[in-house]
mmCIF file as gemmi writes it, N, C-alpha and C atoms, coordinates in Angstrom:
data_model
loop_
_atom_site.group_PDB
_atom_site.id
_atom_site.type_symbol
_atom_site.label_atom_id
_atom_site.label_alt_id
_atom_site.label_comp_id
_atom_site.label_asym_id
_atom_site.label_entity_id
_atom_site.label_seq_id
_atom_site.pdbx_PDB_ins_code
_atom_site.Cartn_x
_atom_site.Cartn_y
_atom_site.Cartn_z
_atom_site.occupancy
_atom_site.B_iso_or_equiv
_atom_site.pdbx_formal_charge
_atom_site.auth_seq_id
_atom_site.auth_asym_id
_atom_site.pdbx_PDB_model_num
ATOM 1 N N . UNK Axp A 1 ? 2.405 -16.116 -10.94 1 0 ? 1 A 1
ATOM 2 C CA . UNK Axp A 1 ? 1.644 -15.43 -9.899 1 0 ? 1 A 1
ATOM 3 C C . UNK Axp A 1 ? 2.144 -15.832 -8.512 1 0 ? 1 A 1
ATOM 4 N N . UNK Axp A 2 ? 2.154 -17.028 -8.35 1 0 ? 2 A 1
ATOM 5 C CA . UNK Axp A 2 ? 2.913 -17.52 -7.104 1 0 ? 2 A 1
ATOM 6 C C . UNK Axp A 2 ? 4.408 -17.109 -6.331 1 0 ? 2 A 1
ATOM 7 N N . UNK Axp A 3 ? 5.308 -16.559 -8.011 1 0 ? 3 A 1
ATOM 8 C CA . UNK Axp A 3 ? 6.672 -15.737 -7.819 1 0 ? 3 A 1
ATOM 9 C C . UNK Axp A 3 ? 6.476 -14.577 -7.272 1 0 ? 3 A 1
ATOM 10 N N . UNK Axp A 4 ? 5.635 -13.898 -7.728 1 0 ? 4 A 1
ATOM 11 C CA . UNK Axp A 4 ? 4.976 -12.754 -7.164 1 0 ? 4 A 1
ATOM 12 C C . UNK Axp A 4 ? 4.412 -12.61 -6.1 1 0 ? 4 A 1
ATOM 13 N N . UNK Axp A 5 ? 3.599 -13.258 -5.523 1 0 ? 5 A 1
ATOM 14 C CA . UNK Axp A 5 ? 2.371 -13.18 -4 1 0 ? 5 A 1
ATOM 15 C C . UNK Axp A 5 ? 3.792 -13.585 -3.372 1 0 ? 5 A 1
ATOM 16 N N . UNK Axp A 6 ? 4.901 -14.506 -3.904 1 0 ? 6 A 1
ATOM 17 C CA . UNK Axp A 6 ? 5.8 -14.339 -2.47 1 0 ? 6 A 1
ATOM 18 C C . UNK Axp A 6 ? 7.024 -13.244 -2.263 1 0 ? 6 A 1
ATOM 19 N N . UNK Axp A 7 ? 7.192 -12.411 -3.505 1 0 ? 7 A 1
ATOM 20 C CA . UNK Axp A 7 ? 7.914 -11.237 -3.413 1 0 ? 7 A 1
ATOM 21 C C . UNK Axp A 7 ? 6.986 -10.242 -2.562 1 0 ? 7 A 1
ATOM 22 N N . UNK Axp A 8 ? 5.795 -10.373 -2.925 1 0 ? 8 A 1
ATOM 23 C CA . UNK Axp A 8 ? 4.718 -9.651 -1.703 1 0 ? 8 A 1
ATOM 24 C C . UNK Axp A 8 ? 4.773 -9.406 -0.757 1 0 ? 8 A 1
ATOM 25 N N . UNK Axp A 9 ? 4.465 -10.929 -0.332 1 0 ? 9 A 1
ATOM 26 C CA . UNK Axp A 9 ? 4.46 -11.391 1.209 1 0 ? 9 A 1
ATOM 27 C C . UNK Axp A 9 ? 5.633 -10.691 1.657 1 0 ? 9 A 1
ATOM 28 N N . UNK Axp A 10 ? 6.874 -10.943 0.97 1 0 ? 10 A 1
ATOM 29 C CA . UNK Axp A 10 ? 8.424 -10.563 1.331 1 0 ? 10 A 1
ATOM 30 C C . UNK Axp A 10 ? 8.739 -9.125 1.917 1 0 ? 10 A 1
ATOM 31 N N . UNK Axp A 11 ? 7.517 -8.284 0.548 1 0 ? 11 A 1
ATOM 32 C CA . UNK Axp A 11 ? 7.971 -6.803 0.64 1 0 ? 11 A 1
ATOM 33 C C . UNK Axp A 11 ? 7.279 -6.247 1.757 1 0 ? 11 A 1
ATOM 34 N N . UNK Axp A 12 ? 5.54 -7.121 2.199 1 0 ? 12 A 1
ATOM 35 C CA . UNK Axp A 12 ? 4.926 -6.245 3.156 1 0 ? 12 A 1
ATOM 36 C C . UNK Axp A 12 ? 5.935 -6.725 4.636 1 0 ? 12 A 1
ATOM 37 N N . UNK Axp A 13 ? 6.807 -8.159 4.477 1 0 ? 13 A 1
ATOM 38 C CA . UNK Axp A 13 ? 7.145 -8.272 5.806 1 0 ? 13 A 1
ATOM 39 C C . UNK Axp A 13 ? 8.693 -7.683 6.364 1 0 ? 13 A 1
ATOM 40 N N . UNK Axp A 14 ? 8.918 -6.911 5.029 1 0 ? 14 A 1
ATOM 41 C CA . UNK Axp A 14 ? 10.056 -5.818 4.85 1 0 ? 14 A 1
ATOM 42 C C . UNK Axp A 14 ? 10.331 -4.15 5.358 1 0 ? 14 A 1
ATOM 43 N N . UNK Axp A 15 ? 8.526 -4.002 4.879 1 0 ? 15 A 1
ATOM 44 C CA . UNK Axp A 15 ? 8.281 -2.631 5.17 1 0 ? 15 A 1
ATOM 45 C C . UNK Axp A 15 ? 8.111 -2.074 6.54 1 0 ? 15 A 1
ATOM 46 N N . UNK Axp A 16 ? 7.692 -3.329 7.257 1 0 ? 16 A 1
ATOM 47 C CA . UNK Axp A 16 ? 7.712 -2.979 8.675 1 0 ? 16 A 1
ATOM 48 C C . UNK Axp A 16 ? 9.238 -3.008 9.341 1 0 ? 16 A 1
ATOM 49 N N . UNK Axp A 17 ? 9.92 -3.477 8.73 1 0 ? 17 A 1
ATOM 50 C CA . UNK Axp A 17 ? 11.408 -3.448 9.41 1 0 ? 17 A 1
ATOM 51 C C . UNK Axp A 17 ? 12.486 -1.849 8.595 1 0 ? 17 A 1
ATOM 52 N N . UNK Axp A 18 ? 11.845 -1.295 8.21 1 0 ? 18 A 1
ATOM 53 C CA . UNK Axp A 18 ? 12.745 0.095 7.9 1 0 ? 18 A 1
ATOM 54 C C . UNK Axp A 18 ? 13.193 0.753 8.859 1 0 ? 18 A 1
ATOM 55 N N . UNK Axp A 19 ? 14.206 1.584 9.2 1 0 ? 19 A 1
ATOM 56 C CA . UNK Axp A 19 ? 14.497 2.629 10.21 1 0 ? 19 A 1
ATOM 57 C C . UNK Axp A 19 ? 14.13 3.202 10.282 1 0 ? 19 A 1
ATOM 58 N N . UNK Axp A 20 ? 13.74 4.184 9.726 1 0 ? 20 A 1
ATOM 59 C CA . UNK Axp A 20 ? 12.697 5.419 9.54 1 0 ? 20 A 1
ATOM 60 C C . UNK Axp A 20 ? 11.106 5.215 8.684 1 0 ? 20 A 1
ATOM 61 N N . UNK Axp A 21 ? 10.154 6.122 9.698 1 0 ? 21 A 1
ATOM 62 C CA . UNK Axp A 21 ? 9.111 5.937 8.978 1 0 ? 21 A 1
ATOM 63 C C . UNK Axp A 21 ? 8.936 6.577 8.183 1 0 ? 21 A 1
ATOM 64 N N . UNK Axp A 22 ? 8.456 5.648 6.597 1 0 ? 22 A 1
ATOM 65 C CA . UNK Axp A 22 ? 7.833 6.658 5.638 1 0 ? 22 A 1
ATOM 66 C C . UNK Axp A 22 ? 7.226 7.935 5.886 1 0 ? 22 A 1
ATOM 67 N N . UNK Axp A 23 ? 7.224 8.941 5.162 1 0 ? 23 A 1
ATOM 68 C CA . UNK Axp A 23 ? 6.349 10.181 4.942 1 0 ? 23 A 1
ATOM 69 C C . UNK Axp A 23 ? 4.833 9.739 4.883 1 0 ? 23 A 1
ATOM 70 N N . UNK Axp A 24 ? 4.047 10.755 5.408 1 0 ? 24 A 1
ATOM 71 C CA . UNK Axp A 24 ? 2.429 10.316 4.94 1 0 ? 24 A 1
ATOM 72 C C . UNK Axp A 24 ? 1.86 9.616 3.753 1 0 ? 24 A 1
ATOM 73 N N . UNK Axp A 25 ? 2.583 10.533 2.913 1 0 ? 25 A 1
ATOM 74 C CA . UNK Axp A 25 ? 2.01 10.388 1.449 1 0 ? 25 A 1
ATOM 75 C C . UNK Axp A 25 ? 2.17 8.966 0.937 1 0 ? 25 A 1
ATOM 76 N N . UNK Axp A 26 ? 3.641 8.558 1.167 1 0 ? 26 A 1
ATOM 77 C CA . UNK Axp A 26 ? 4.357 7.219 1.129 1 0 ? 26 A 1
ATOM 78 C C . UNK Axp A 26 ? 3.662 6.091 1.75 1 0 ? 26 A 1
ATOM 79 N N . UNK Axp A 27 ? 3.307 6.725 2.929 1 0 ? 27 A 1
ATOM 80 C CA . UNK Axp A 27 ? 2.098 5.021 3.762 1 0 ? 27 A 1
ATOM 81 C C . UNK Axp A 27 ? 1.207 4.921 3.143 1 0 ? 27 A 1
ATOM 82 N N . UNK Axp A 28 ? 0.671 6.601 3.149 1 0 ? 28 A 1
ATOM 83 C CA . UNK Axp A 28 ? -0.658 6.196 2.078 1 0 ? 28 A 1
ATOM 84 C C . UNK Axp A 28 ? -0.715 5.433 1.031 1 0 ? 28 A 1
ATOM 85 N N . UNK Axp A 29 ? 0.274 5.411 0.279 1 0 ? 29 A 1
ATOM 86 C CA . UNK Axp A 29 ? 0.807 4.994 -1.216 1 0 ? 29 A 1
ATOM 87 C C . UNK Axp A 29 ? 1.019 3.325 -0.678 1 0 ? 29 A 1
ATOM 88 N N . UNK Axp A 30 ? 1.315 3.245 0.676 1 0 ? 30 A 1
ATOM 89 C CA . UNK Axp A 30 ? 1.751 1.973 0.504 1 0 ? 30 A 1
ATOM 90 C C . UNK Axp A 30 ? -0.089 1.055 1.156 1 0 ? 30 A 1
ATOM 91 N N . UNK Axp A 31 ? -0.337 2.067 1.61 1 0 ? 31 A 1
ATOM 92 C CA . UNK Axp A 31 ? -1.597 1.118 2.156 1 0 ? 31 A 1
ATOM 93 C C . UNK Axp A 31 ? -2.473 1.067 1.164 1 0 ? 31 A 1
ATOM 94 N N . UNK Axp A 32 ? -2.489 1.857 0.368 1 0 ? 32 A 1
ATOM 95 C CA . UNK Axp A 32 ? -3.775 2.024 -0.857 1 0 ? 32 A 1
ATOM 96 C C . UNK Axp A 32 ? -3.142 0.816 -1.826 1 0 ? 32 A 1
ATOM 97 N N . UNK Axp A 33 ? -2.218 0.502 -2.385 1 0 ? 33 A 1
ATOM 98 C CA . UNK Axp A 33 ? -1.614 -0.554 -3.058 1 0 ? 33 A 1
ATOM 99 C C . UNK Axp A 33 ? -1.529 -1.671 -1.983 1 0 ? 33 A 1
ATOM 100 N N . UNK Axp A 34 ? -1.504 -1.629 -0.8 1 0 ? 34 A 1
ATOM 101 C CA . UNK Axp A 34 ? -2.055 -3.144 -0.135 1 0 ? 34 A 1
ATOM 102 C C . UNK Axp A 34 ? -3.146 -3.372 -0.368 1 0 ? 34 A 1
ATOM 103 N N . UNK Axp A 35 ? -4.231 -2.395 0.083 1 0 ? 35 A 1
ATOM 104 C CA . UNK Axp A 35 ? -5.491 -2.927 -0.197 1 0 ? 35 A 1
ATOM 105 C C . UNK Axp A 35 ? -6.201 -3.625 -1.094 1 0 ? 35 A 1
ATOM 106 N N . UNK Axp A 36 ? -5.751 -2.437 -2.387 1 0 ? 36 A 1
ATOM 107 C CA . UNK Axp A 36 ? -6.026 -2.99 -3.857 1 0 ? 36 A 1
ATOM 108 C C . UNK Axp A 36 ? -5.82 -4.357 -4.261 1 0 ? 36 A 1
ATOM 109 N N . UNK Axp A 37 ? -4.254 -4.663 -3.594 1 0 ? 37 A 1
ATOM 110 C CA . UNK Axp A 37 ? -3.87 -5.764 -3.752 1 0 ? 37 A 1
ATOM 111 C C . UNK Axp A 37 ? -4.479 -7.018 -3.261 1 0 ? 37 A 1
ATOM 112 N N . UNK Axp A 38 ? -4.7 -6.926 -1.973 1 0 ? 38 A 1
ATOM 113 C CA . UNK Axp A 38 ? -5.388 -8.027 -1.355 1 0 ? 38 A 1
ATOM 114 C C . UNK Axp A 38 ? -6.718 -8.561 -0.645 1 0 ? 38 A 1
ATOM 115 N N . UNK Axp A 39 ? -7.442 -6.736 -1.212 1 0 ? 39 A 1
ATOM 116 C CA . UNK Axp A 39 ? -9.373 -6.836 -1.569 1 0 ? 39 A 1
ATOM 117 C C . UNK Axp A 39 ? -9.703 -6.594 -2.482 1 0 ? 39 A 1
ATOM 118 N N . UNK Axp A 40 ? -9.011 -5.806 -3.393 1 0 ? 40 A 1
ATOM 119 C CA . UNK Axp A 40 ? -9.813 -5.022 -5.019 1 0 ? 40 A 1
ATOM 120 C C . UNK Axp A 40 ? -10.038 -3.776 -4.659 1 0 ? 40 A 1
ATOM 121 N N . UNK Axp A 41 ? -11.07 -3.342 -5.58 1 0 ? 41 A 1
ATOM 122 C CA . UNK Axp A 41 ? -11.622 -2.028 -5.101 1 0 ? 41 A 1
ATOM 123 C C . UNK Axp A 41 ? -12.396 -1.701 -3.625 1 0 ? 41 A 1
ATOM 124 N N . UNK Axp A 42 ? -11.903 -0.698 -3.557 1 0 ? 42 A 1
ATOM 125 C CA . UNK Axp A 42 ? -13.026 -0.379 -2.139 1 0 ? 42 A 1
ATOM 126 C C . UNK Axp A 42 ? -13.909 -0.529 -2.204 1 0 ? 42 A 1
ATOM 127 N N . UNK Axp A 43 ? -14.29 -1.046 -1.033 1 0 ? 43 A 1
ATOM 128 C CA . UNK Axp A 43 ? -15.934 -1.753 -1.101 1 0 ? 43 A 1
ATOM 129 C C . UNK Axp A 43 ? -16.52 -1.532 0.915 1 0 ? 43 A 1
ATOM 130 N N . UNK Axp A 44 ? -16.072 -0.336 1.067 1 0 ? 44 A 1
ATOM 131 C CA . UNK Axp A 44 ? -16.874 0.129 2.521 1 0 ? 44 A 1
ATOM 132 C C . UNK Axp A 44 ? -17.227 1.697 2 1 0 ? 44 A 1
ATOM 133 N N . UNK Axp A 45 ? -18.238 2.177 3.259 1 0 ? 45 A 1
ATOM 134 C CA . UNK Axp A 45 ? -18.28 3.988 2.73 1 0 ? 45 A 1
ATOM 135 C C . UNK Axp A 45 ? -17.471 4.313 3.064 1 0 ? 45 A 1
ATOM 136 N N . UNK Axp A 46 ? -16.917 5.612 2.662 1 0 ? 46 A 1
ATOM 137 C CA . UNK Axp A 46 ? -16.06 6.704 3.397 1 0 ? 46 A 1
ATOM 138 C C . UNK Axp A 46 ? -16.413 6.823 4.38 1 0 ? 46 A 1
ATOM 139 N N . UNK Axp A 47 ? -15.694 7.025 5.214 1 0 ? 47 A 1
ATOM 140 C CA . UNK Axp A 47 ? -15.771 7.59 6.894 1 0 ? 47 A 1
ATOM 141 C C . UNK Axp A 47 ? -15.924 9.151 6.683 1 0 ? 47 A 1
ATOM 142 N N . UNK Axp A 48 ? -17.071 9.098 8.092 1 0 ? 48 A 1
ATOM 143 C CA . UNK Axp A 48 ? -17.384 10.416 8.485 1 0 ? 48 A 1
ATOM 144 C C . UNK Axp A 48 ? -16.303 11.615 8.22 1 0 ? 48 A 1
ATOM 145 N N . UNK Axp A 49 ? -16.977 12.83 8.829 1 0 ? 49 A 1
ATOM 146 C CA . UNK Axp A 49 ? -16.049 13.638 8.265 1 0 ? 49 A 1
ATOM 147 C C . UNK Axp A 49 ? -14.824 14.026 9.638 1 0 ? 49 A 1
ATOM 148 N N . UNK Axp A 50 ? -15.303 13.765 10.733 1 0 ? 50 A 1
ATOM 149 C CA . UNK Axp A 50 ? -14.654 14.028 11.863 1 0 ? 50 A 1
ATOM 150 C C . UNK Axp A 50 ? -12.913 12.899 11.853 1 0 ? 50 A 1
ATOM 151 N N . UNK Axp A 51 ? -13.448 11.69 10.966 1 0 ? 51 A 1
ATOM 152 C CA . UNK Axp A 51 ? -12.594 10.556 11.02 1 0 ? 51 A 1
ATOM 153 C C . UNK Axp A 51 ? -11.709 11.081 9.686 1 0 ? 51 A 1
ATOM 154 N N . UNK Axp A 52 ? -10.308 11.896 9.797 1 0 ? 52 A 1
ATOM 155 C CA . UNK Axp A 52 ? -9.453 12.256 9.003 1 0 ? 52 A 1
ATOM 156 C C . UNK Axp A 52 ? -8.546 11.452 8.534 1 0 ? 52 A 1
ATOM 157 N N . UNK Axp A 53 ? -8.017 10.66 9.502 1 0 ? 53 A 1
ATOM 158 C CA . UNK Axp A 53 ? -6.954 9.593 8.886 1 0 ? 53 A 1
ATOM 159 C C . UNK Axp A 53 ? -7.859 8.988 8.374 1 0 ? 53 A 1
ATOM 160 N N . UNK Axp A 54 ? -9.103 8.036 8.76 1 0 ? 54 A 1
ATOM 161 C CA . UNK Axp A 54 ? -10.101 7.014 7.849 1 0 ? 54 A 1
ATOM 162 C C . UNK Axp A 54 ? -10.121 7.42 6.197 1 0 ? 54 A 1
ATOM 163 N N . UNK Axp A 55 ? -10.496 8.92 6.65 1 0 ? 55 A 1
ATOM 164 C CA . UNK Axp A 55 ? -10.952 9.554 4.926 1 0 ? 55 A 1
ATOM 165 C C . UNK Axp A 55 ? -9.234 9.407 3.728 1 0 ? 55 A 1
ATOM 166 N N . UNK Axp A 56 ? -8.435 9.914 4.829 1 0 ? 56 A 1
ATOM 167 C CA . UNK Axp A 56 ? -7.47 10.301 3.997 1 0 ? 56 A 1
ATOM 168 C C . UNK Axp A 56 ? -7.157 8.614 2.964 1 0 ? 56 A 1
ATOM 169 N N . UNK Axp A 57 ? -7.089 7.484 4.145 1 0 ? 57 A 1
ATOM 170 C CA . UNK Axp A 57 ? -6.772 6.225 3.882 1 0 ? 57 A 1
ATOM 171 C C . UNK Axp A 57 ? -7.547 5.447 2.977 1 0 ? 57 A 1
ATOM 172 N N . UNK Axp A 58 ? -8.741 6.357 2.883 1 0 ? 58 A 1
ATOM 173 C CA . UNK Axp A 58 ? -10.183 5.637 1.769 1 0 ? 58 A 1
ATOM 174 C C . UNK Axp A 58 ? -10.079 6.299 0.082 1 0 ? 58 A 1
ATOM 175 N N . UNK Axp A 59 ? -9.746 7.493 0.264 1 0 ? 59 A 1
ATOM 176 C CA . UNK Axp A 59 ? -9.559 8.376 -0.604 1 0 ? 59 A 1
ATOM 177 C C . UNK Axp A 59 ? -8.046 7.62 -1.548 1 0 ? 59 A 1
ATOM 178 N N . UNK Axp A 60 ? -6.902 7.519 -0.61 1 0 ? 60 A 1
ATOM 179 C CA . UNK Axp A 60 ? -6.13 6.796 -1.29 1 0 ? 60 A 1
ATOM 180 C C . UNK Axp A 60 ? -6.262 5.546 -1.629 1 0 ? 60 A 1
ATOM 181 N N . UNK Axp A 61 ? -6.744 4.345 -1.182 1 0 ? 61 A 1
ATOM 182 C CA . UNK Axp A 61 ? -7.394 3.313 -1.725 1 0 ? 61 A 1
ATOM 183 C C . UNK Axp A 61 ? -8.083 3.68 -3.44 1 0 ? 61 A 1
ATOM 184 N N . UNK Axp A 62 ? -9.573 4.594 -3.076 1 0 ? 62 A 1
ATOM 185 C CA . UNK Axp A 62 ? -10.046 4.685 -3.91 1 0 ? 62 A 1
ATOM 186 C C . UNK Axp A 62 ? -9.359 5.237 -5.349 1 0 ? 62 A 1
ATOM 187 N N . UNK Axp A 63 ? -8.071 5.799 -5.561 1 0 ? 63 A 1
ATOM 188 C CA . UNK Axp A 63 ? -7.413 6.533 -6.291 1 0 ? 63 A 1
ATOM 189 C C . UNK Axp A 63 ? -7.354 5.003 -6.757 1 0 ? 63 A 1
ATOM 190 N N . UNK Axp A 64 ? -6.763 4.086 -6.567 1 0 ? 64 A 1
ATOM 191 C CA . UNK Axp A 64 ? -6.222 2.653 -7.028 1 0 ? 64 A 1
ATOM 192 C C . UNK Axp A 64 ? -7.283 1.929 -7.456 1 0 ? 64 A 1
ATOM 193 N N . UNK Axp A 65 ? -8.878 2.551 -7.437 1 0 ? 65 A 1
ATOM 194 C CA . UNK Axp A 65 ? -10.071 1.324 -8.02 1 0 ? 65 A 1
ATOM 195 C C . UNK Axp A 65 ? -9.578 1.047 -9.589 1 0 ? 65 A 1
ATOM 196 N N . UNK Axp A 66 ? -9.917 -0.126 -10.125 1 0 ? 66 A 1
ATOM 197 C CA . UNK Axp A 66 ? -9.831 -0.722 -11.213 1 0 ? 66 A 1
ATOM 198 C C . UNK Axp A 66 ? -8.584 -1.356 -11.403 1 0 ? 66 A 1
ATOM 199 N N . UNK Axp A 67 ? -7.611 -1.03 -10.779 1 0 ? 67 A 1
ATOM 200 C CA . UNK Axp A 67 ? -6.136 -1.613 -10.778 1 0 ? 67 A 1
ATOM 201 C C . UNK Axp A 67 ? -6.213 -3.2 -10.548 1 0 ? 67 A 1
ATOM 202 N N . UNK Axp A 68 ? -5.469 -3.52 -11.518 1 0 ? 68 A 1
ATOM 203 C CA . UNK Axp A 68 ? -5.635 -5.558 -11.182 1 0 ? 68 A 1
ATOM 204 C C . UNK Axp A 68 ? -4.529 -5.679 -10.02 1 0 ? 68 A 1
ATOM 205 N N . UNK Axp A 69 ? -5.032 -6.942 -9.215 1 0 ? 69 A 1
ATOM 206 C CA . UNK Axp A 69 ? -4.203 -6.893 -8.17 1 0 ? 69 A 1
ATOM 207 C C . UNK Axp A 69 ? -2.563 -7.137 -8.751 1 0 ? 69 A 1
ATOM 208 N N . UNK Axp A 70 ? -2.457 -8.003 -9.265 1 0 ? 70 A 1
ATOM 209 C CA . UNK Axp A 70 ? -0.981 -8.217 -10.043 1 0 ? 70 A 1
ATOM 210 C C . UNK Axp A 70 ? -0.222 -6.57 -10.071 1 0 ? 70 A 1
ATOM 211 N N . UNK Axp A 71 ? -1.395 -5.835 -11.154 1 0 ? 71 A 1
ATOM 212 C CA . UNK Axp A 71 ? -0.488 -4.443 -10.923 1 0 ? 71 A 1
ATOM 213 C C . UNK Axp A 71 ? 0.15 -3.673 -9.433 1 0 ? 71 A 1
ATOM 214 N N . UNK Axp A 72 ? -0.812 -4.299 -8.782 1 0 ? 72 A 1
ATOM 215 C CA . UNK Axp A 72 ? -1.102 -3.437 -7.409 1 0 ? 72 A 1
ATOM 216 C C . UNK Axp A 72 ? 0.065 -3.795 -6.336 1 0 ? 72 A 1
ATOM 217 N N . UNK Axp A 73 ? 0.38 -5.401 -7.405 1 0 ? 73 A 1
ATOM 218 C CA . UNK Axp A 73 ? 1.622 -6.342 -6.022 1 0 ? 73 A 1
ATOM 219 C C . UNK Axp A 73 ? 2.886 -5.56 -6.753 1 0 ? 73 A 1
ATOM 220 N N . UNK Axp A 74 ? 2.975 -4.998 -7.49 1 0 ? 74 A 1
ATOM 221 C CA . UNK Axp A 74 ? 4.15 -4.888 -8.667 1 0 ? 74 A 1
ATOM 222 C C . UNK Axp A 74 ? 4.455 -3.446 -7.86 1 0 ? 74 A 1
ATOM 223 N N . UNK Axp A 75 ? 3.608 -2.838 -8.183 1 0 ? 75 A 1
ATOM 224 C CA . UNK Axp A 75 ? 3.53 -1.14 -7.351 1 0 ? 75 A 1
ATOM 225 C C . UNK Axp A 75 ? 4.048 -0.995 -6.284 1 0 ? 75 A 1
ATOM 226 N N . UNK Axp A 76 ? 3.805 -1.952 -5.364 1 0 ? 76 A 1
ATOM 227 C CA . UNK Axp A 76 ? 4.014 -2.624 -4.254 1 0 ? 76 A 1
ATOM 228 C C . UNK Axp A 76 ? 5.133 -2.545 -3.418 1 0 ? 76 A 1
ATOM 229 N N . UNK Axp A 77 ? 5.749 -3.829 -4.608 1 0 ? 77 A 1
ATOM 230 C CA . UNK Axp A 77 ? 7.104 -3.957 -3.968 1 0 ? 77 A 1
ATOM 231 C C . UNK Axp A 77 ? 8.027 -3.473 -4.625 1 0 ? 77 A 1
ATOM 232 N N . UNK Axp A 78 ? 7.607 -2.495 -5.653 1 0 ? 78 A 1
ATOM 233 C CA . UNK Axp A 78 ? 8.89 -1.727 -6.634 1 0 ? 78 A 1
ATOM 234 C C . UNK Axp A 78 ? 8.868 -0.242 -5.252 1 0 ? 78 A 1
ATOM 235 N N . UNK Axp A 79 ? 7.867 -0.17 -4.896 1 0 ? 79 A 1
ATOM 236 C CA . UNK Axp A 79 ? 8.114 1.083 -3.868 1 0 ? 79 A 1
ATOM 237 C C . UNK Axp A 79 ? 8.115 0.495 -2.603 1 0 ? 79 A 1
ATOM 238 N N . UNK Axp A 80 ? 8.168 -0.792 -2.033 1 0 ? 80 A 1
ATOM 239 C CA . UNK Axp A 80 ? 9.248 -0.703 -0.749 1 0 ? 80 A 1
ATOM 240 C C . UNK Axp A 80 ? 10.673 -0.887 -0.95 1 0 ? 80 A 1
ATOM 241 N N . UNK Axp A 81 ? 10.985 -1.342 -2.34 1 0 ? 81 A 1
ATOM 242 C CA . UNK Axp A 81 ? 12.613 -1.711 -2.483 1 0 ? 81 A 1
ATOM 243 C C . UNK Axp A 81 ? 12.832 -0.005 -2.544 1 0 ? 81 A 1
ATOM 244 N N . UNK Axp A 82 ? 11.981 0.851 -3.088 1 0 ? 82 A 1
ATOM 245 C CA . UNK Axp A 82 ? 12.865 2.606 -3.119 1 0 ? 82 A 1
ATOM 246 C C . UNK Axp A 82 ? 12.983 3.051 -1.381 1 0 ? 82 A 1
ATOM 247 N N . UNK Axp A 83 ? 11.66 2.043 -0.604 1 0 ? 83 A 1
ATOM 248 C CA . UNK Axp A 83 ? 12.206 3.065 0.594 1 0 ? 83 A 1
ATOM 249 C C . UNK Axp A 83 ? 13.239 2.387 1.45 1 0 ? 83 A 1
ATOM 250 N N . UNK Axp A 84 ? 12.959 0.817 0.795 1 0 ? 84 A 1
ATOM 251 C CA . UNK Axp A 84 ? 14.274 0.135 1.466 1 0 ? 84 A 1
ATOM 252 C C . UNK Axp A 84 ? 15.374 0.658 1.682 1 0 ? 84 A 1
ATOM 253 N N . UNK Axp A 85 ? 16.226 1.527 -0.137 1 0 ? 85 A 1
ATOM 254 C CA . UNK Axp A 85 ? 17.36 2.635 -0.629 1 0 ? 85 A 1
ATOM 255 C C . UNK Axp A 85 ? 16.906 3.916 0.525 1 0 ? 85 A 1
ATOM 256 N N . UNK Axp A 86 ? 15.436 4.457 0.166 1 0 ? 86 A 1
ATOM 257 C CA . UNK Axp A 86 ? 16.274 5.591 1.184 1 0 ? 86 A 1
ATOM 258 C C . UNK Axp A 86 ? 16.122 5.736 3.257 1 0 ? 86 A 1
ATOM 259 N N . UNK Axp A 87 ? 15.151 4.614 3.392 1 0 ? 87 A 1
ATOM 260 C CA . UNK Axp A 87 ? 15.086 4.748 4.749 1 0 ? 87 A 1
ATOM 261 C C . UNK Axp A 87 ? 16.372 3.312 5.738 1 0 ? 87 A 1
ATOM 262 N N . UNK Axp A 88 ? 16.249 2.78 4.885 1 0 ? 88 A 1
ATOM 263 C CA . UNK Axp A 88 ? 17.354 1.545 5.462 1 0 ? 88 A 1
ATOM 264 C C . UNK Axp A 88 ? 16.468 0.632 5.88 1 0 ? 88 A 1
ATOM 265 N N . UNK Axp A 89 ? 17.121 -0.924 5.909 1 0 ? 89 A 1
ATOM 266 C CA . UNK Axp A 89 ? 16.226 -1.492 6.841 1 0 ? 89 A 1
ATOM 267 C C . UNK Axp A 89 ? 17.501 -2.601 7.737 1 0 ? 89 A 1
């Protein structure tokens, strides 16, 4: 577990150094597998309806409830090493 939380640490302090920013779908993907990873399931309400990025960002979280965090670190950093390949870092 410890090999892992530091390939983590590695990949979230990776993802911020890419050249190009991910696609929507892709942040989403990457923030909903942070979360999971390092709170569990969602555990606030959805945001109002006026608050679109909030919803969009809760909605993807929530797609990931029940996921063990282990899965969630794995998900993780197997999809910043793909955007590592296609955005550069």
């Amino acid at each position: 577990m410890a090999d892992l939380q530091a390939k983590f640490d590695a990949a979230a302090a990776e993802v911020k150094q890419l050249k190009a920013k991910p696609s929507d779908d892709e942040m989403l993907l990457l923030y909903s597998l942070f979360k999971q990873a390092t709170v569990g399931d969602v555990n606030t309400a959805r945001p109002g309806m006026l608050d679109f990025t909030g919803k969009a960002k809760w909605d993807a979280w929530e797609k990931q409830k029940g996921k063990s965090k282990e899965d969630s670190m794995s998900e993780y950093i197997k999809l910043v090493e793909e955007l590592k390949q296609k955005h550069g870092i």
